[in-house]
C-alpha positions as CSV (number, residue, x, y, z in Angstrom):
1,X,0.0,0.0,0.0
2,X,1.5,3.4,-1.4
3,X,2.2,5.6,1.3
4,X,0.2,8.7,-0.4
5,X,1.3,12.0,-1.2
6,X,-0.7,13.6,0.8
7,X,0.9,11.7,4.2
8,X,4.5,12.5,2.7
9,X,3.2,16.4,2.6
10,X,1.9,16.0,6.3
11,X,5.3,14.1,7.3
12,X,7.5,17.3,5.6
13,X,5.4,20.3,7.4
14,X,6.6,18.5,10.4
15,X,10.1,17.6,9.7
16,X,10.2,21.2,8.4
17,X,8.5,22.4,11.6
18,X,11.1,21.3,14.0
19,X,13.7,22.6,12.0
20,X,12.3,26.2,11.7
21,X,12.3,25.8,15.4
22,X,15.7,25.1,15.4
23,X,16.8,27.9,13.3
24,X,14.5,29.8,15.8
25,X,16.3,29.4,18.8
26,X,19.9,29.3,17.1
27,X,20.5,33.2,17.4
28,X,20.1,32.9,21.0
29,X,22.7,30.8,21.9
30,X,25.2,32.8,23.3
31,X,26.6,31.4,26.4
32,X,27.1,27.6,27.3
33,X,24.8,28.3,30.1
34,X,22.1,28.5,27.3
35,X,23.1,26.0,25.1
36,X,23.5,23.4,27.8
37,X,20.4,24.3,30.3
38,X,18.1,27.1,28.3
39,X,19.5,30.0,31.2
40,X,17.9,27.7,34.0
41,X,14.7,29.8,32.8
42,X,12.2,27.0,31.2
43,X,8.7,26.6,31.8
44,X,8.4,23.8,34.2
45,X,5.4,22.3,31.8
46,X,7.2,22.5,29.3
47,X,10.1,20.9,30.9
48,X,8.1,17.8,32.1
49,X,6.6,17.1,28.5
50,X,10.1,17.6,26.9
51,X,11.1,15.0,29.7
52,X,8.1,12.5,29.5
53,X,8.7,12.9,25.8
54,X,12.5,12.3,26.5
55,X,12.0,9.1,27.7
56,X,8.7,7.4,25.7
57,X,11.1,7.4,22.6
58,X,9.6,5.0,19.8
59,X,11.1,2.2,21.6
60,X,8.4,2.6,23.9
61,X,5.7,4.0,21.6
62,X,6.1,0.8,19.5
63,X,8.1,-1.9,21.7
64,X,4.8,-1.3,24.3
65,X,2.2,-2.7,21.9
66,X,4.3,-4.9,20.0
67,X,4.8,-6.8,23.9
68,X,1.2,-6.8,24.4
69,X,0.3,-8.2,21.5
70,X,3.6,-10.9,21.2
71,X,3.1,-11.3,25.3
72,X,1.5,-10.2,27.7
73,X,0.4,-7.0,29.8
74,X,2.7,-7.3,32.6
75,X,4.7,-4.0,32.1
76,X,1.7,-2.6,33.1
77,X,2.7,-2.5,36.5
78,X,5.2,0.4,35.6
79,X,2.2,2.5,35.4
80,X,2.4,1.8,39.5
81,X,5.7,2.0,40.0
82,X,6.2,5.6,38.0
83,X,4.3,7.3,41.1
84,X,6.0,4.7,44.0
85,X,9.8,5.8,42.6
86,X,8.8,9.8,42.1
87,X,8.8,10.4,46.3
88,X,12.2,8.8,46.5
89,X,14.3,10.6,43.5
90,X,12.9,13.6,44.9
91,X,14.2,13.4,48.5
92,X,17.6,11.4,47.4
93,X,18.8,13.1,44.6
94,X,17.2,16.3,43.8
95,X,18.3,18.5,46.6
96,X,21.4,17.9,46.2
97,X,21.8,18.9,42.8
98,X,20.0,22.2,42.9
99,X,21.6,22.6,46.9
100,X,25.2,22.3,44.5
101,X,23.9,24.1,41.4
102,X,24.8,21.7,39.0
103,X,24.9,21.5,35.2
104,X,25.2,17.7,35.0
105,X,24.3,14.9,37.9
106,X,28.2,13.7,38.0
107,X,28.9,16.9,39.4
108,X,28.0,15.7,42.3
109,X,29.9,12.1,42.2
110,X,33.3,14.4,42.0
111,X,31.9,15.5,45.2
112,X,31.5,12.6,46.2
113,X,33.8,10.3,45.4
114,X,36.3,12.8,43.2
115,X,37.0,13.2,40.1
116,X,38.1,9.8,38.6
117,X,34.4,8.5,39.4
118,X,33.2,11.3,38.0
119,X,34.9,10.5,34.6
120,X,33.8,6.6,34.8
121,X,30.1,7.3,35.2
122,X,30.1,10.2,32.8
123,X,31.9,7.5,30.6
124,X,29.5,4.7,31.1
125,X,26.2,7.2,30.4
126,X,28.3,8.7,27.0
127,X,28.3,4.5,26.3
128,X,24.2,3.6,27.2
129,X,22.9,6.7,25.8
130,X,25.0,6.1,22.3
131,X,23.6,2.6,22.3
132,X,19.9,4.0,23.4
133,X,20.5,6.3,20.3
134,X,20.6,4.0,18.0
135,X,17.8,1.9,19.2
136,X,15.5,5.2,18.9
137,X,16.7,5.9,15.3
138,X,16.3,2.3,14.1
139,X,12.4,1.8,15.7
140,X,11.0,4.5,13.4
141,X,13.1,4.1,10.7
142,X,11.7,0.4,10.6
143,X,8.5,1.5,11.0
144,X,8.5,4.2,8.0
145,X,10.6,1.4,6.2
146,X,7.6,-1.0,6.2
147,X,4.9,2.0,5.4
148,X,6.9,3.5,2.3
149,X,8.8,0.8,1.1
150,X,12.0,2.9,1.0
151,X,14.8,0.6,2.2
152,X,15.6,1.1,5.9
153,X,19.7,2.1,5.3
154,X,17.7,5.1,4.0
155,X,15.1,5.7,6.8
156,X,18.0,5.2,9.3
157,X,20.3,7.5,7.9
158,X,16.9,10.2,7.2
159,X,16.1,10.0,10.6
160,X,19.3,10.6,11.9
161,X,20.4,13.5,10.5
162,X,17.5,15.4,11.0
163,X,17.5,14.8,14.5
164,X,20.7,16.1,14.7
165,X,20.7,19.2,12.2
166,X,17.7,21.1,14.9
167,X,19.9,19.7,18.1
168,X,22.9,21.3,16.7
169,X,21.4,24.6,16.0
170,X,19.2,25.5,19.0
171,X,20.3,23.7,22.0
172,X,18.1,22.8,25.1
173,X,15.8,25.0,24.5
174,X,15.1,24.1,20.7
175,X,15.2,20.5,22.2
176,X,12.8,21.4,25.0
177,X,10.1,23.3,22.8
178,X,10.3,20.8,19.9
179,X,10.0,18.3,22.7
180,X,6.4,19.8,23.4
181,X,5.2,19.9,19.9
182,X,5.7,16.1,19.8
183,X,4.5,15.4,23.1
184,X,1.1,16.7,21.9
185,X,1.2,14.5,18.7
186,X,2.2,11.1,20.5
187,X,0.0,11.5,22.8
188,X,-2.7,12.3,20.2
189,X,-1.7,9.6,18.2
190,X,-1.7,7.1,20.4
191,X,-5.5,8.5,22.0
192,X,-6.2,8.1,17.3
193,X,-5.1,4.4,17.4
194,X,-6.9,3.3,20.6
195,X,-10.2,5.0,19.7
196,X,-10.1,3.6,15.9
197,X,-9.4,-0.6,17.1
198,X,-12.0,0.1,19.7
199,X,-14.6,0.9,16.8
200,X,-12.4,-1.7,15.1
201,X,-13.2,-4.7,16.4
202,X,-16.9,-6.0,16.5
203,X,-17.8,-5.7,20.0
204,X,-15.3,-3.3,21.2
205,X,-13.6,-3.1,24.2
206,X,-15.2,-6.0,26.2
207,X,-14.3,-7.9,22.6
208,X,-10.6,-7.0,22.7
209,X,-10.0,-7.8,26.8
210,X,-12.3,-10.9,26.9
211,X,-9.6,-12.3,23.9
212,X,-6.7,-11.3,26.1
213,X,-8.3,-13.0,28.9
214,X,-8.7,-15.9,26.5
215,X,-5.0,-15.8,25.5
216,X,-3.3,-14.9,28.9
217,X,-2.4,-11.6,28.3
218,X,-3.9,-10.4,31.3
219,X,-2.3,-12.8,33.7
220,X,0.6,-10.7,35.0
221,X,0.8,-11.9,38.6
222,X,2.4,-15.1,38.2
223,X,5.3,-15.5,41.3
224,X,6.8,-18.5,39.7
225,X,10.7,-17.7,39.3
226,X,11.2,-17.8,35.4
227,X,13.9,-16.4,33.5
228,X,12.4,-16.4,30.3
229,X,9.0,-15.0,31.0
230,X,7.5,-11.4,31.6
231,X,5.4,-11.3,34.7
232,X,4.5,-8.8,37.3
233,X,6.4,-9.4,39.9
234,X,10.1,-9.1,38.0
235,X,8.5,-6.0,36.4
236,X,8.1,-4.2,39.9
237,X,11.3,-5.2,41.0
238,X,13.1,-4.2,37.3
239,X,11.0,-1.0,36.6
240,X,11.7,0.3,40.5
241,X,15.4,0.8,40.1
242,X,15.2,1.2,35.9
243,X,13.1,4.1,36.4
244,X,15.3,5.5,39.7
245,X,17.7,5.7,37.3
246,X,16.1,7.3,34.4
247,X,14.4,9.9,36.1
248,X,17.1,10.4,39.3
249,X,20.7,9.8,38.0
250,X,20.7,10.2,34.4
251,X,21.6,13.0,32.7
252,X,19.1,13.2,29.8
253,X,16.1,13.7,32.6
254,X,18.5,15.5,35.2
255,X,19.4,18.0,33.0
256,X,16.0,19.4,31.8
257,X,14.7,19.5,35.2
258,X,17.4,21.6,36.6
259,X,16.7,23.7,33.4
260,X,13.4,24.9,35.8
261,X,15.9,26.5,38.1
262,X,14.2,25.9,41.4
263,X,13.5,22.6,43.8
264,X,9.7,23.7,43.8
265,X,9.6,23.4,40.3
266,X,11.6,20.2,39.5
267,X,9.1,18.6,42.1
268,X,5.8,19.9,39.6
269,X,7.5,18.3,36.6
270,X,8.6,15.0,38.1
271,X,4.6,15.0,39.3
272,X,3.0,15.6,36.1
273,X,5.6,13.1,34.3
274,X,4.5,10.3,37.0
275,X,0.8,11.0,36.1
276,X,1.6,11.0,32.4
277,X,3.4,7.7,32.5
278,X,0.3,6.3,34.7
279,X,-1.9,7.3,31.7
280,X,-0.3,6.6,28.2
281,X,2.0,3.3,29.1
282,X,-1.7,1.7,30.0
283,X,-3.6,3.3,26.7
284,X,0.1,1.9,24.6
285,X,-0.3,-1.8,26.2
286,X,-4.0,-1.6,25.5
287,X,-3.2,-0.9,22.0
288,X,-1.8,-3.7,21.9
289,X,-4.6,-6.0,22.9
290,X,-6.3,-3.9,20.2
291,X,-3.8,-5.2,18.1
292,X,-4.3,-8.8,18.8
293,X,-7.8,-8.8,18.7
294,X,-8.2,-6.6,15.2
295,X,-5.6,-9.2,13.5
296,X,-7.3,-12.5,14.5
297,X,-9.9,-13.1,11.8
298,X,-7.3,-11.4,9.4
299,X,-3.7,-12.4,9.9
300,X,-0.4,-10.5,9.1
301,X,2.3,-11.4,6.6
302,X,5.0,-13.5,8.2
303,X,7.8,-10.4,8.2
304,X,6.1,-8.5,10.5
305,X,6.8,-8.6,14.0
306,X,5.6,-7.4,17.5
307,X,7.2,-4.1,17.2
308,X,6.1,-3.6,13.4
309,X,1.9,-4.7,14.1
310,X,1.4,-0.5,15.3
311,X,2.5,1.0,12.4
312,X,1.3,-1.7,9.7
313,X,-2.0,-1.5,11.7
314,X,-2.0,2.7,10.8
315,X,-0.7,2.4,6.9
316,X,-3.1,-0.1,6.0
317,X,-6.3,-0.1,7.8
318,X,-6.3,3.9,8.3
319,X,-7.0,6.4,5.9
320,X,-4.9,9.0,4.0
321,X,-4.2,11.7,5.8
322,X,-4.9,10.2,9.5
323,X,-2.2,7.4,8.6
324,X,0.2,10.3,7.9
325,X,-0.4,12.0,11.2
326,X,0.2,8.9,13.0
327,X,3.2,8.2,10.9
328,X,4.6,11.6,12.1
329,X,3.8,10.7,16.2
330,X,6.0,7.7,15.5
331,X,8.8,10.4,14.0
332,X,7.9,12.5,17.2
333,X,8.7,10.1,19.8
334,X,11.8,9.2,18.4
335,X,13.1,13.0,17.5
336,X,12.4,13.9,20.8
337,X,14.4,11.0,22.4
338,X,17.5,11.7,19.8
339,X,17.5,15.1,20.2
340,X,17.5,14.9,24.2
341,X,20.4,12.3,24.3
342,X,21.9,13.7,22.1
343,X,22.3,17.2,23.6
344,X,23.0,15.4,26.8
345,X,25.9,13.6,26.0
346,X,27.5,16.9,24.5
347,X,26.8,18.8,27.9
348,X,28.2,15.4,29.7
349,X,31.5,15.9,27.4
350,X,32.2,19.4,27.8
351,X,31.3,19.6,31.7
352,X,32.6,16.4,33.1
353,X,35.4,15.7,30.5
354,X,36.6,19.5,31.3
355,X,36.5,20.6,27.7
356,X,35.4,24.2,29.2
357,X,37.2,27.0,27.5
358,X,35.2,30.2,27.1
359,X,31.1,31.0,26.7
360,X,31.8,31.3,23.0
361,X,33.7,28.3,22.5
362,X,31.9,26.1,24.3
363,X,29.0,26.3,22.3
364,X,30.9,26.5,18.8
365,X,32.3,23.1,20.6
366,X,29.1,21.6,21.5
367,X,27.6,22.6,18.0
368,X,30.7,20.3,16.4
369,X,30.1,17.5,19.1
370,X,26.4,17.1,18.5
371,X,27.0,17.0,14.5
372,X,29.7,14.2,15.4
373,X,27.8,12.2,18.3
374,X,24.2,12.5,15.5
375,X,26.4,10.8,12.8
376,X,28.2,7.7,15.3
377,X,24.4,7.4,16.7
378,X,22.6,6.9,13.0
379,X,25.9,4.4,12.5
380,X,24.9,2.5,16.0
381,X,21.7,2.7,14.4
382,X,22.6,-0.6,11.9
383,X,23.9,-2.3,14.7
384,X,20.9,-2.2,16.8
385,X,19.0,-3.5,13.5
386,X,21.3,-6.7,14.2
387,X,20.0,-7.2,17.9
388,X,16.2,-8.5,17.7
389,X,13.0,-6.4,19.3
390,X,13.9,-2.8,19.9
391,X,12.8,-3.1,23.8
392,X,15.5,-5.9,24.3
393,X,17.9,-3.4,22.7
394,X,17.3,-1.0,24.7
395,X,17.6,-3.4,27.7
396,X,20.8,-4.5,26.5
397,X,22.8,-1.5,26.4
398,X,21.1,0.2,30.0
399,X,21.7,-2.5,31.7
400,X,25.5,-3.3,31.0
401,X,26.4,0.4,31.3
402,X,23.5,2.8,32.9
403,X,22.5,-0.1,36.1
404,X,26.2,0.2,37.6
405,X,25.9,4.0,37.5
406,X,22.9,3.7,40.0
407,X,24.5,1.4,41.9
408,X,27.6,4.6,42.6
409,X,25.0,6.9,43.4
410,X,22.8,4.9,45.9
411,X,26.6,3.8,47.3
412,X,26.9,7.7,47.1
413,X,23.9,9.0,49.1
414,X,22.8,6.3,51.4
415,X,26.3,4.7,52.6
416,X,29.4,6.3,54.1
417,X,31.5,3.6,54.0
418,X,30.8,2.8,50.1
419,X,33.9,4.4,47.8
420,X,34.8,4.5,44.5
421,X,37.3,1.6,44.4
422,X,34.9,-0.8,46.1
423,X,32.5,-0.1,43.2
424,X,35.2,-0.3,40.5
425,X,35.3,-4.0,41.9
426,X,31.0,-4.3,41.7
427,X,32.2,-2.6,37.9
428,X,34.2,-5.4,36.9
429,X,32.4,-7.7,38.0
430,X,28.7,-6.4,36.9
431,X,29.7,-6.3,32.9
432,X,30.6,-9.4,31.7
433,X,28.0,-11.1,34.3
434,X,25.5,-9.1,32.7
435,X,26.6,-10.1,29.2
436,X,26.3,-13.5,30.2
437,X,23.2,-13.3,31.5
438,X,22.2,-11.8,27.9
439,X,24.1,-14.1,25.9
440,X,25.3,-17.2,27.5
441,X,21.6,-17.6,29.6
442,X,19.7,-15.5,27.0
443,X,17.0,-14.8,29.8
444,X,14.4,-12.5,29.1
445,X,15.3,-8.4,28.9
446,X,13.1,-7.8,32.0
447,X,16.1,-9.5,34.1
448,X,18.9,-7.8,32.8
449,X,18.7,-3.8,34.3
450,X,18.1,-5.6,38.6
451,X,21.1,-8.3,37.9
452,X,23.5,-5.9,36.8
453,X,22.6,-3.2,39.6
454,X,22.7,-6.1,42.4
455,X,25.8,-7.4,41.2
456,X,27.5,-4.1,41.1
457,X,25.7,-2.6,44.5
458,X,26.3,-5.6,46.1
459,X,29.9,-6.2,45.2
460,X,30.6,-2.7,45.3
461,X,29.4,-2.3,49.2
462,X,31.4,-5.8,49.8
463,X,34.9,-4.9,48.4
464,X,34.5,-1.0,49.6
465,X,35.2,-2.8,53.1
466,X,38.6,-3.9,52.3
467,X,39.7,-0.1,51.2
468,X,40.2,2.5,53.5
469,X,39.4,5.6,51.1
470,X,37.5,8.7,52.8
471,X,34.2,9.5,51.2
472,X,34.6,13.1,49.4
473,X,31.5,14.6,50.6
């Protein structure tokens, strides 16, 4: 099915949207200050959509139903635990970094610990956010691969670079208010794709959930200990420290928020982000069920997987036009994820790898570093085509390197004894078991992000007892 010119016209106002933006916000950019965190002076909405939007890259906007309908529901539960983890990375981490001003959440690991942790973690985030990268350019590059027909080398390396050409030009604050147009259109999109399978399928909603019923996609709450099955309980357990990570330690998420300048702010943010999630990862996994029950009287072609049913659903069972828009909230989740990490590893490489040198510099620096990190990301890009379900590729590169980061901060801020050397030990040892677990044991992605952090917490708070270094506080 031809993708239609009038979707290709509704796909290019966007594209061409966010880069007028870009161009927008380019003049302003005077000071690394403004490049890096928008003068400390953003809206806090518009903050917490540009970090909500962040986050549900298209690994989640497609990997979400694409589980539903190949699994089950049981990541449902992070709807639960999105609210349960907000209290905690606002009383552990947060007041410190606005207490110590910082520009990047490893500022305060130099504290800390001094400076040679600060370099490893700022090292391991550069490492899971490249990875990450390429797993958000690849999902929608697939997807507009299936819908157009154009080869995927293509869409990858499309994708890629226009991402990066509107990063490169505005800074945060291009990221942050681009961020909010696509917030608006995957959110619509998503609200599109539920309503239409709900009208869909004969019977409706009580059709689509008695057939997951049926099927045992409801049955999340199974305790049995199983390696290679999704269920509830390892979802809780995952989810808890994944997303302590993602919305307390990491740079992407830590950055925009102390873009809002004050405590009080960063606190209305992190709340309206934990309501969001509550919302949209529920309507995403019921889309899936959607998905599942739509597709039973009709089947799918054999290529297409769990992550491809969403937009195969939208090109061929939609109409012109609406297809197009949807098309674009698939673009919009993944934009907004590249542009963030992208801009966030520059900040990370200028402020904890000390490349400071003047105002004026800095951001002719950053400018270079973005162009550089957009093209190694669209290369990481093929790899990540290589790996198997984009949610498993995602899993695979936060757990090796972002789940031992956690680890140094909790060592950080609820230990005195913990120290740096004790968790280069947990370091050592976390990475290759983690790859084990991934390739020698091939256990499901759900395990991966709590078996690296216990390994390296756990090791990490064992070996920090046979050195005697102070804690830099």
């Amino acid at each position: 099915m031809s993708f239609g010119t009038l979707n290709y016209t509704i796909l290019g106002l966007y594209l061409t949207g966010m880069l007028l933006i870009g161009l927008f916000f380019a003049r302003r950019q005077e000071s690394s200050e403004m490049f890096f965190l928008g003068g400390r002076k953003l809206p806090w909405l518009a903050v917490a959509m540009s970090m909500y939007a962040s986050l549900t890259s298209a690994v989640t906007y497609l990997g979400l139903p694409g589980t539903a309908y190949s699994e089950n529901i049981a990541l449902i539960i992070v709807c639960v635990m999105s609210p349960i983890v907000a209290p905690f990375i606002l009383l552990l981490f947060y007041p410190l970094y606005h207490r110590l001003h910082v520009t990047t959440s490893y500022e305060y690991i130099e504290k800390r610990f001094g400076p040679a942790a600060r370099y490893g973690v700022a090292g391991l985030f550069v490492l899971a956010r490249l990875g990450w990268l390429g797993t958000v350019v690849y999902a929608p590059a697939m997807a507009m691969s299936i819908v157009t027909g154009i080869p995927l080398w293509g869409c990858i390396c499309m994708m890629g670079l226009l991402a990066t050409a509107y990063t490169a030009l505005g800074g945060l604050a291009a990221v942050v208010w681009t961020d909010v147009a696509q917030f608006i259109i995957l959110i619509g999109g998503a609200i599109w794709v539920a309503v239409s399978l709900v009208h869909g399928v004969d019977g409706g909603t009580e059709t689509i959930l008695a057939l997951a019923k049926e099927t045992g996609r409801l049955h999340i709450a199974d305790w049995k200990f199983d390696l290679f099955v999704l269920s509830g309980p390892i979802v809780a357990i995952s989810f808890f420290f994944q997303l302590m990570q993602d919305y307390g330690t990491d740079q992407v998420t830590v950055q925009r928020l102390m873009a809002t300048g004050s405590l009080r702010k960063t606190i209305k943010a992190v709340s309206f982000n934990a309501c969001t999630d509550f919302f949209i990862i529920g309507l995403l996994l019921f889309i899936g069920l959607g998905l599942f029950a739509f597709f039973q009287g009709i089947g799918l072609p054999e290529n297409i997987t769990g992550d491809q049913v969403m937009p195969y659903y939208i090109i061929h069972y939609l109409p012109q036009g609406i297809s197009g828009l949807l098309i674009t909230a698939v673009f919009a989740a993944a934009m907004s994820s590249m542009d963030s990490g992208i801009n966030s590893i520059t900040t990370v490489v200028v402020m904890d790898f000390k490349f400071h040198i003047s105002d004026v510099s800095d951001v002719a620096l950053a400018r270079i570093l973005t162009i550089a990190l957009g093209v190694l990301a669209t290369g990481l890009a093929f790899y990540v085509s290589t790996i198997g379900g984009i949610i498993k590729a995602f899993a695979t590169f936060m757990s090796l390197f972002s789940a031992p980061v956690l680890a140094l901060f909790l060592l950080g801020v609820l230990t005195r004894r913990g120290n740096f050397f004790g968790w280069l030990v947990g370091l050592t040892v976390s990475v290759p078991a983690t790859w084990w677990l991934q390739k020698g044991v091939e256990a499901h992605w759900v395990y991966y992000f709590p078996f690296s952090f216990f390994i390296a917490f756990g090791v990490a708070l064992l070996a920090s007892r046979f050195f005697k270094a102070e804690p830099k506080t």
